[in-house]
C-alpha positions in Angstrom: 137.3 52.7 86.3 140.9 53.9 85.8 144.0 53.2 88.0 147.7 54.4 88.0 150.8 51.4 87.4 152.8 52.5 91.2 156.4 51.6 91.1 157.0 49.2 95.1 160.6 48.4 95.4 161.9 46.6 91.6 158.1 45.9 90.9 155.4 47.8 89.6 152.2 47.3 90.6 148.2 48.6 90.4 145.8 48.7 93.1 142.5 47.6 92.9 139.5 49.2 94.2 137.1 46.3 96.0 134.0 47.1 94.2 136.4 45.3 91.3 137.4 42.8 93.1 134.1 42.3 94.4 132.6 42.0 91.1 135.5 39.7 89.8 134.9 37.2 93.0 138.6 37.7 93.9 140.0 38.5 97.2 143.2 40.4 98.7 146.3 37.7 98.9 144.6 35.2 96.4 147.1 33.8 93.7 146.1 35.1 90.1 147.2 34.3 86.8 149.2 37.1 84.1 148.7 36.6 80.5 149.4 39.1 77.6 146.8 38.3 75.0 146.1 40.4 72.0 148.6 43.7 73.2 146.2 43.6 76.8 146.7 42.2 80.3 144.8 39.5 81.2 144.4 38.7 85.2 142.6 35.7 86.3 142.1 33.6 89.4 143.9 30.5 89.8 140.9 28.2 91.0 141.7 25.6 93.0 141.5 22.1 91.5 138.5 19.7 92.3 139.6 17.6 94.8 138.3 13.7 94.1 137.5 11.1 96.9 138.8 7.5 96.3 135.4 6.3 97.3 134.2 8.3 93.9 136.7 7.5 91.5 136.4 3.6 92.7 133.0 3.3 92.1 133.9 5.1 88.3 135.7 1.7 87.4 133.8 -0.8 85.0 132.2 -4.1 87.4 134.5 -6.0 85.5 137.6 -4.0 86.4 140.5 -7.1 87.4 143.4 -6.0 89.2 147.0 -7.0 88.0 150.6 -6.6 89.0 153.0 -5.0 86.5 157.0 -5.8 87.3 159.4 -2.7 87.4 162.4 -4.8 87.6 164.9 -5.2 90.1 165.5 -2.8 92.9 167.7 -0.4 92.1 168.3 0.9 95.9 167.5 -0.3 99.1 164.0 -0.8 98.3 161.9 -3.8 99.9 159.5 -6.1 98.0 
């Protein structure tokens, strides 16, 4: 499939048809990612990272995980301890 670089304001731009975009999973207004690799334009969805749950990452810790306090020195504003 072929498609023309536009000129919109200071930008240039291309528009994709939705049978692309349908095939790429990507959808109008999501961010992507611009790379130049190998003289060609590379455009890729920026996937959201996996978000954890504390619950998850606690029970990751070894059973004989001990909990200590680590001194950052004085306060160096009006900080509380």
């Amino acid at each position: 499939m072929e498609t023309k670089i536009q000129k919109w304001g200071n930008s240039q731009g291309l528009r994709f048809p939705t049978a692309i975009l349908k095939e790429a999973d990507m959808r109008i207004g999501e961010t992507v990612e611009l790379k130049v690799r190998n003289g060609n334009i590379v455009i890729r969805p920026v996937r959201l990272r996996k978000k954890y749950k504390l619950e998850d990452l606690l029970a990751r810790l070894p059973e004989n995980y001990k909990l200590s306090e680590v001194e950052w020195g004085k306060a160096s504003g009006r900080e509380e301890w």
